[in-house]
C-alpha positions in Angstrom: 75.4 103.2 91.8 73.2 104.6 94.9 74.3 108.0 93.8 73.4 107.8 90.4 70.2 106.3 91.2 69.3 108.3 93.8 69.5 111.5 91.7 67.7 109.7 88.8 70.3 109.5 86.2 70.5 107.2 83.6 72.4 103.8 83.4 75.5 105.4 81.2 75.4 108.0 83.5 75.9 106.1 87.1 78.6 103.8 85.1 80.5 106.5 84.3 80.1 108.6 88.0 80.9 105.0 89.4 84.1 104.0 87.3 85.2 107.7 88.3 85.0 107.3 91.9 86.6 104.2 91.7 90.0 105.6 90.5 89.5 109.0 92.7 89.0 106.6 95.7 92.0 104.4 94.5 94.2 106.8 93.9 93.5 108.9 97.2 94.1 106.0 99.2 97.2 105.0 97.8 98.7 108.4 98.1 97.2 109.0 102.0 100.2 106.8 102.9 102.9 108.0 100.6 102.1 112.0 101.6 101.9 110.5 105.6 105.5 109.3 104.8 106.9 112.1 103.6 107.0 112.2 100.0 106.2 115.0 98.2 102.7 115.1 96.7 104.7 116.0 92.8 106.5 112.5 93.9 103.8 110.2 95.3 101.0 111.2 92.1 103.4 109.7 89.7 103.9 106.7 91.7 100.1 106.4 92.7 98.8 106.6 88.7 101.7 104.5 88.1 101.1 101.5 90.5 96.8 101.3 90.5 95.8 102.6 87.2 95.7 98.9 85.6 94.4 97.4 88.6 91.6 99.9 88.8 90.8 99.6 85.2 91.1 95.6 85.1 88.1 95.6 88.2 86.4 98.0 86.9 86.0 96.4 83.4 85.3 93.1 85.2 82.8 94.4 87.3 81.1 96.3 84.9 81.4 93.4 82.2 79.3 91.6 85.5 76.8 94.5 86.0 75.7 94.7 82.1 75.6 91.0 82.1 72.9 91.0 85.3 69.7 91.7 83.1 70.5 88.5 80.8 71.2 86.6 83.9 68.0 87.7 85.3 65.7 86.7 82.6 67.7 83.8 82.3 66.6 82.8 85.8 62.8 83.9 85.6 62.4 81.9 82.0 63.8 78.7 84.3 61.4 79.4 87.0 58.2 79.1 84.6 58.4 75.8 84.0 56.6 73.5 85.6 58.3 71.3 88.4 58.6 67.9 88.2 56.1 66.2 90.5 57.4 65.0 94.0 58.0 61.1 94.1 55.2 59.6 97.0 58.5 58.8 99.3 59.8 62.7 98.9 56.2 64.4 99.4 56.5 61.9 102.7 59.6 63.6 103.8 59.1 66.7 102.8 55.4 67.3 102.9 53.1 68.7 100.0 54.6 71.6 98.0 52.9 74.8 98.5 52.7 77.4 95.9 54.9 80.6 96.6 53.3 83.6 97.1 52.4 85.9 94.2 54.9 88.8 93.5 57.8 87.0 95.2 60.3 86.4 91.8 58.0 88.9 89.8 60.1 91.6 88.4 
């Protein structure tokens, strides 16, 4: 994601350069070991795309599933935070102390 947004691409863009390092990176370092060990590289690419292709794609879709959910989630929390609060009770505002406004720009998206 720092990648994509670093060189300015779009949202489609980064998803797509992300979901492809993750299986390059998944791949790679399931066959590191297999190549250290002997096994011939025609041998241990079969058995690498064989044993992490679901796993890869079943965290990838969850975490993507997670990532295009965040925007809801985030006006989700900002409509919750424009309600008023309820005021202290005079035992609470003893305890705690007065409330105090938060600064402006502090939840502002």
């Amino acid at each position: 994601m720092v990648i994509g947004t670093a060189l300015g691409w779009g949202y489609y863009e980064t998803i797509a350069l992300a979901i492809v390092l993750a299986f390059f990176f998944g791949y790679s370092l399931t066959m590191v070991p297999l190549l250290r060990g002997g096994l011939a590289l025609a041998t241990a690419a079969p058995l690498a795309l064989a044993s992490d292709t679901l796993s890869i794609a079943v965290m990838e879709i969850v975490r993507r599933r997670r990532v295009s959910g965040q925007p809801l989630v985030d006006r989700a929390r900002q409509g919750s935070r424009s309600r008023p609060r309820p005021p202290l009770t005079p035992r609470t505002e003893r305890v705690l102390g007065p409330r105090k406004a938060a600064p402006s720009g502090v939840f502002a998206r």
